[in-house]
N, C-alpha and C positions, 0 to 999 in steps of 0.2 A: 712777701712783706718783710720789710727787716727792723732794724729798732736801734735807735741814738740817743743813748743814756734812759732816759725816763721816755720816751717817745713813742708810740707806735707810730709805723709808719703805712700810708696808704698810699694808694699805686701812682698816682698823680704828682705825690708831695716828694717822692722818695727825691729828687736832683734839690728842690725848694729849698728842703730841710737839711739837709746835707751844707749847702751855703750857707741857710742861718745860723749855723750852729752857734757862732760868735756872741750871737744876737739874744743867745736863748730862749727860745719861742714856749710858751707855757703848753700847748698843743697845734695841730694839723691834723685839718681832716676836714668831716663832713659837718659841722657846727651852726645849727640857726639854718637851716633850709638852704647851706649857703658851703664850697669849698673856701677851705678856711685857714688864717694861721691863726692863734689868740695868744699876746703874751700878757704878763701878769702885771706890765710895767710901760713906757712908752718906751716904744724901738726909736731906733738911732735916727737922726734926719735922714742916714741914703735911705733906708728901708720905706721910709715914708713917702719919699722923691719918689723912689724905683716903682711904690706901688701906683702913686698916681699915674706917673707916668705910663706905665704899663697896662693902665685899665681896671687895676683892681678899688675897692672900695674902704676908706679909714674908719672905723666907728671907736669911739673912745665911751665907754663910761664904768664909773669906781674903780680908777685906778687900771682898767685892761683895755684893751687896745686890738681892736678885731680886722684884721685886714682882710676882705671878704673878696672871690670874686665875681661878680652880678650876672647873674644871665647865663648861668651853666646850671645842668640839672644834676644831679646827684650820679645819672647811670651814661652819663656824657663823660665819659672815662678820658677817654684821647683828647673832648677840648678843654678839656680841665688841663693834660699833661702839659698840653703843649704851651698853654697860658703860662704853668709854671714853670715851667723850663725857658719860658723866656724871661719872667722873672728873675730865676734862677742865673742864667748868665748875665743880664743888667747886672745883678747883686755883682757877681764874680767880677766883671769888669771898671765897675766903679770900683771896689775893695782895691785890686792893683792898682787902679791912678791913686789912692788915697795911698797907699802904701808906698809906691815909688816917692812921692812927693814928700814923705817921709823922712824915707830915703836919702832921699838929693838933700835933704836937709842936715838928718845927722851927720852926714860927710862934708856937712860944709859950703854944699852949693845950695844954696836956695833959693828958691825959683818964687816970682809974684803971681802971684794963681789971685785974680780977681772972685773966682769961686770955683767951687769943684762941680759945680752938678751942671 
């Protein structure tokens, strides 16, 4: 187990969390009968993209923001990992188009992105 600022980290989240870190996620883990990130705030649009996309679940209420994912049991260690680890790369992969396109901009070239997602 290892630990990212105020974090514990659990076996599944360790690649998850590591990418969110930007994002600040208030916890991860096992939350609500359910593997889980919970932040204290609403996360960025990719994060919310990336989850749909990727099958995970959005619940928003007083201000926190649970992105859950459905249908894994608590001692399903490996299909939890691998869900998050694919999360985890979507995340990393959108973050560099979003960063190059940055990029190309503050140097000058800037490119017409009709949308990033």
């Amino acid at each position: 187990m290892g630990k990212i600022a105020h974090i514990h980290l659990e076996g599944p989240l360790i690649n998850a969390a590591k990418a969110l870190i930007p994002e600040k996620p208030t916890g991860l883990g096992w939350y609500k009968n359910h593997w889980a990130f919970l932040f204290n705030h609403k996360p960025s649009e990719r994060v919310l993209h990336i989850a749909h996309r990727t099958g995970f679940r959005v619940y928003e209420e007083n201000n926190q923001t649970l992105i859950a994912l459905p249908q894994v049991k608590e001692y399903e260690i490996n299909k939890a990992t691998q869900k998050f680890d694919i999360f985890a790369e979507e995340y990393k992969k959108m973050s560099k188009r979003v960063a190059s396109i940055i990029t190309r901009s503050i140097n000058g070239n800037t490119p017409i992105v009709k949308t990033i997602f």
